[in-house]
N, C-alpha and C positions, 0 to 999 in steps of 0.2 A: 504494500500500500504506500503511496507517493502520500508525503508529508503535503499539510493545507500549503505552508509556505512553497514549497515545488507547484504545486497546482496553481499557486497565484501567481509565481513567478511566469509558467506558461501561457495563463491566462493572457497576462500583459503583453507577454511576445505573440499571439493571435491576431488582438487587438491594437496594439499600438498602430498597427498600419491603416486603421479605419480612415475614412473619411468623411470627417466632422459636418464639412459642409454637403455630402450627398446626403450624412443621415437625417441631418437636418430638413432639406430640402424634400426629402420624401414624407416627413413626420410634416409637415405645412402640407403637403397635398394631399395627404390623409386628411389632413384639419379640416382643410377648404372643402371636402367630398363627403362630410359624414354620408352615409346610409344605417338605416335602421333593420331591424332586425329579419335576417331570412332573407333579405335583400340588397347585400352586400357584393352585389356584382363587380363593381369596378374595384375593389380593397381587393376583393378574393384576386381577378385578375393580375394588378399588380403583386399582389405576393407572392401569386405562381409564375408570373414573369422573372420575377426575380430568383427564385427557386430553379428555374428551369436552365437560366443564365451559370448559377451555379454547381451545375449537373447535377440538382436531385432530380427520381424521377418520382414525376407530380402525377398524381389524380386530383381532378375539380369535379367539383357536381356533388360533393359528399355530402348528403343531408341538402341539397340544391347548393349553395352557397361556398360549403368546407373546403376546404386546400389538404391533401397531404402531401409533402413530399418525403422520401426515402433516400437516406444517402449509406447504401451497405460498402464500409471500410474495414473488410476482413475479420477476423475473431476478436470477438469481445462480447461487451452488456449490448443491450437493446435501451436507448434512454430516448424518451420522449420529450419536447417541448410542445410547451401550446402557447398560443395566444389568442385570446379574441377580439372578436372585428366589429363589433355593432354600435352605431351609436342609438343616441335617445331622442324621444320625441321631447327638447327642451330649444327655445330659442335664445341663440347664444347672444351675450352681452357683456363681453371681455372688451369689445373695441380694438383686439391685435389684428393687426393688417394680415393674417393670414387666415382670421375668422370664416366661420363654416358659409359657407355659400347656397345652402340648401335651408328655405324659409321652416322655421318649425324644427328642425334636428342640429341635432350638436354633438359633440364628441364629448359629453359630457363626463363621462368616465374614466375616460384617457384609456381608449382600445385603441386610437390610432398610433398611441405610446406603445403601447402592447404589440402591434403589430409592425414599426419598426425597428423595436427591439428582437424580437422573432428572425426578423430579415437578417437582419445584421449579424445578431449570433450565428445563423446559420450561413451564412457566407463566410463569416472569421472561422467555424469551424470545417467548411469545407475545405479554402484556401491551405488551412493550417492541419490537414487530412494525415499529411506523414509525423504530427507527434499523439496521435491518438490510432486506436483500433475499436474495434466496434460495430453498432449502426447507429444512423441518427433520425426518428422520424419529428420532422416538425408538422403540429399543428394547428391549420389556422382556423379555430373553432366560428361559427357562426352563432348569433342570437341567445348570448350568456343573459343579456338583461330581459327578454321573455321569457327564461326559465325552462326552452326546452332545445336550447342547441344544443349540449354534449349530449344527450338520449335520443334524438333525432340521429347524431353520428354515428352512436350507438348501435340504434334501432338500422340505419343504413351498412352495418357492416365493418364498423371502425375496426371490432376488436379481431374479428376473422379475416379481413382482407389485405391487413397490416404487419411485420413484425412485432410480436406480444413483447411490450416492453417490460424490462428488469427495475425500470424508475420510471414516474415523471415527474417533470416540474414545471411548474409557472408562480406567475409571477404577478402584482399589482400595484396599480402607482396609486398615491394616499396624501393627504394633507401629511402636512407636518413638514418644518424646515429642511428643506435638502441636503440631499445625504446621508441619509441614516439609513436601515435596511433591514427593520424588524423582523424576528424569527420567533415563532413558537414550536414547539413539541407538543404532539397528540391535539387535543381539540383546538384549531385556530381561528376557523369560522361557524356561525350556527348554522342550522338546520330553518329551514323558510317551507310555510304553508300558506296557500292562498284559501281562502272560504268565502263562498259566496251565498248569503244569505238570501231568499223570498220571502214575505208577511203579504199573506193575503187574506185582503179587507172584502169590502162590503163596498163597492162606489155608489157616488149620489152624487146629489147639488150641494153644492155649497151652502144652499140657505134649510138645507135640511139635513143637520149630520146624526139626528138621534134615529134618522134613517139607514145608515150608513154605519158601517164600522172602518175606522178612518186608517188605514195601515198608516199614516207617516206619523201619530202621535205615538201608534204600537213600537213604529220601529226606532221612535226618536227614546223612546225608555229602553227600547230594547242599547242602543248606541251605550247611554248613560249608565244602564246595569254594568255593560262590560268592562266600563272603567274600572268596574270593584273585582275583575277576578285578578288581574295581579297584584292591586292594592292589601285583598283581603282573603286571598285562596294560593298566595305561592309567597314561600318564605324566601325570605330576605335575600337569603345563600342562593337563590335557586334565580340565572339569568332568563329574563322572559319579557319581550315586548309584545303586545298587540293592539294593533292599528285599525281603525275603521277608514281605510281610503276612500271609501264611495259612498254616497247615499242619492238614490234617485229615486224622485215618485211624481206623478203627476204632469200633467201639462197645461193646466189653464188653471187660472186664479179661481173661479167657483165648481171648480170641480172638484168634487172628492175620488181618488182612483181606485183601482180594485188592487193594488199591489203596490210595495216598497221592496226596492231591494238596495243592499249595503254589501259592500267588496271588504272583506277582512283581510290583515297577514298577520300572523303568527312567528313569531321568531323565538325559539329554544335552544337549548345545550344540555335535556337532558329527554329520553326518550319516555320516562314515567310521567315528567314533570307533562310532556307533550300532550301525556293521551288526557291525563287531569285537566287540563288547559281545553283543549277541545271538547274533552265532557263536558262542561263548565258553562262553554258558550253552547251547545245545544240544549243544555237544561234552559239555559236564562232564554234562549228565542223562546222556546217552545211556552214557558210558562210563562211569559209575558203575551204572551200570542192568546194562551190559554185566559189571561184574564183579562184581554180585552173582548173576549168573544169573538175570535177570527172564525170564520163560515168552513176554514180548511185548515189543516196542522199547517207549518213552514214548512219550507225548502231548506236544508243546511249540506251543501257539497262542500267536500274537502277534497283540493288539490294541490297533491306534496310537490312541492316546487325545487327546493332543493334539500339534498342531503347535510348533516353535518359534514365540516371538512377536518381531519384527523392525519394532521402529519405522521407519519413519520419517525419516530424520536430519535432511532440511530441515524437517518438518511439527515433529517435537520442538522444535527449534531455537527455533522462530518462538512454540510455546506453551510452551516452558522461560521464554523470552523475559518472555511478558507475565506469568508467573504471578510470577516476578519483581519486575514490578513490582506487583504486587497483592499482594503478602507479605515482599517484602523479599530481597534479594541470597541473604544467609543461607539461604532457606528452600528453596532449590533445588539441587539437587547429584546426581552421577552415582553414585546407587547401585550401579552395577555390574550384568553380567546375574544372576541368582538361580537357583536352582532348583527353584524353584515351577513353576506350569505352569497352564494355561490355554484355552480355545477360543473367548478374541473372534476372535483371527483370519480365523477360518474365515469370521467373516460379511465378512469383506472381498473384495469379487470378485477376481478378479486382475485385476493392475495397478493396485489403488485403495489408492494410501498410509492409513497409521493411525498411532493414536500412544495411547498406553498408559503409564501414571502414577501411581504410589502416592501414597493421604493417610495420614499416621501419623495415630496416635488413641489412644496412651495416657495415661491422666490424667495431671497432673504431680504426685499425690499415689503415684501409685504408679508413677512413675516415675523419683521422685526415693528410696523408700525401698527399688527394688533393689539390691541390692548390686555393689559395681564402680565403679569410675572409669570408665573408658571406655563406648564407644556397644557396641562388640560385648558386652561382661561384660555390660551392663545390659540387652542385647536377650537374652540369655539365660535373664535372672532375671523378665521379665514377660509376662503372657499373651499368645499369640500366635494367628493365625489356627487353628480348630480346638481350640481349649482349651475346654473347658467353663465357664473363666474369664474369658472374653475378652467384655470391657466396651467399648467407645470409646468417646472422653466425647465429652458431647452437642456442646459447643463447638466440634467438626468440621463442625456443619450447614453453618451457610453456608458457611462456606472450600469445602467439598464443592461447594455448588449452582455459585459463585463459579466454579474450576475448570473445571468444564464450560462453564457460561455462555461465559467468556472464552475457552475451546480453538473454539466456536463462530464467535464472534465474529472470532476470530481467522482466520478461513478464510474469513469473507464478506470482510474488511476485503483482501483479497489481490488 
């Protein structure tokens, strides 16, 4: 096994050659082009231009969208990268002259980070083919933020049509002053449910509601109930949010409708605490439903969106390790698991370790003028994943390619 220091040492000799101003130039025409989910045709294209440039050999059309490519370099691991490619339906308001061009989406997430970090590692590691052995497949996932691109790749054939990888890894860009490059062991991200609630009323007139049974007051206690189940039904220790994103009912001012419906998510870290949390919100529809006198039970579907994400501990370890030495003691540290949430996992077969890793990426001009002393006050005050404002500054390229490059590296050197 090659010491972290050898494998950063290599790392650097891969990458020094890059070139700052293509990767640049490509991450701005990523910027300028979001596409939203499933329909990342031209992102998909350029990354298998660039893939194919560098003798992997590509399949596109995976799940519609997806990119693999394959680069077999003799005996060794099978190590996977992934990146995703989607942006979001948010209009952007950064003001950078390379801002998204497409009305309504944005790159709000920084996929288009993701995906020329992707690029890049995989050209440093083809270029640099004779100090590694191995294979390498990259890939470039479609529709991480509708929550069913790695199971659609899945479901298309990923895990059979590909070399069955011995690791993966990816990676994510995060507020927090540039430079750093959080790691955790075993649970890093939760687990994400979506629920989609019915209450159905009784519609009328408006000027007649003891006619009527009014789903939007039904479903406006049903809203308020739910505040009390993590307040008053899950202990302190036990991580749990849930959100009511949606509420919709009616469409004219005197009309009373015959239906409310509300879009829930659920977010957990623990699979008891899960199923308690779900019970919970079906008892509170139902019996709120029940004392209003609804004419028919609710609707309550649950759909698992994503799974928990659970690194790794020795694979972490060993790439906490080098990135370490590639950035410095300081720059690595156990964020903690989060509540965010995610579906690299999914492309992991079972039994096949990953590892999973935040790069911060806030400029240090605006991350020095939020307000606050501390790390949490100031990750409050600055744009974060999903903001309309949310910039990373360029000088995450390489550290990004870098990253990957050495979590690679890292897995042949074993």
């Amino acid at each position: 096994m090659s010491s972290p220091s050898a494998v950063a040492r290599l790392t650097r000799d891969l990458t020094d050659g890059l070139d700052g101003a293509d990767l640049e130039d490509f991450y701005r025409d990523l910027h300028r082009h979001p596409e939203p989910a499933f329909r990342e045709h031209r992102t998909a294209a350029r990354l298998a231009e660039r893939l194919r440039a560098a003798g992997y050999e590509v399949t596109d059309g995976v799940a519609g969208t997806g990119v693999v490519g394959v680069l077999a370099n003799g005996d060794g691991p099978v190590v996977w990268l992934r990146g995703d490619m989607d942006a979001l339906p948010v209009s952007e308001a950064t003001g950078l002259p390379y801002a998204s061009t497409v009305d309504g989406v944005m790159h709000a997430c920084g996929h288009d980070l993701h995906v020329t970090w992707l690029v890049a590692a995989a050209e440093a590691l083809a270029a640099g083919r004779d100090a590694w052995s191995g294979t390498l497949v990259v890939v470039g996932q479609p529709a991480e933020e509708a929550g069913g691109g790695a199971a659609a790749m899945v479901a298309d054939g990923l895990h059979e049509r590909f070399p069955r990888p011995d690791a993966l890894f990816g990676q994510h860009v995060a507020p927090g002053p540039a430079g750093f490059y959080p790691h955790r062991p075993g649970l890093v991200m939760s687990a994400s449910d979506d629920i989609d609630v019915v209450v159905h009323g009784l519609g009328g007139h408006g000027s007649r509601p003891e006619a009527a049974v009014d789903p939007v007051v039904t479903a406006a206690y049903v809203v308020t109930r739910l505040q009390t189940v993590v307040a008053r039904e899950v202990a302190a220790r036990e991580q749990v949010v849930l959100t009511v994103g949606r509420f919709h009912s009616g469409t004219q001012h005197n009309v009373i409708p015959a239906d409310a419906r509300l879009a829930l998510n659920l977010r957990t870290q623990d699979r008891q605490v899960r199923a308690r949390v779900l019970d919970a919100v079906r008892r509170i529809v139902e019996g709120e439903c029940a004392a209003a006198g609804c004419p028919r039970p609710p609707e309550v579907t649950v759909a698992s969106g994503y799974p928990a994400t659970v690194n790794d501990a020795a694979l972490d370890a060993r790439v906490a390790a080098v990135h370490r030495e590639l950035f410095g003691d300081g720059t690595v540290f156990d964020v903690g698991p989060v509540m965010g949430s995610e579906d690299f996992s999914l492309l992991a077969p079972a039994g096949v370790p990953y590892d999973y890793w935040l790069v911060t990426s806030t400029p240090a001009a605006v991350w020095d003028a939020a307000p606050g002393e501390d790390l949490l006050t100031k990750l409050d005050h600055v744009p974060a994943n999903h903001s309309p404002l949310f910039a990373p500054d360029p000088s995450v390229l390489l550290p990004g390619v870098r990253t990957l490059v050495s979590a690679a590296l890292a897995r042949w050197a074993d």
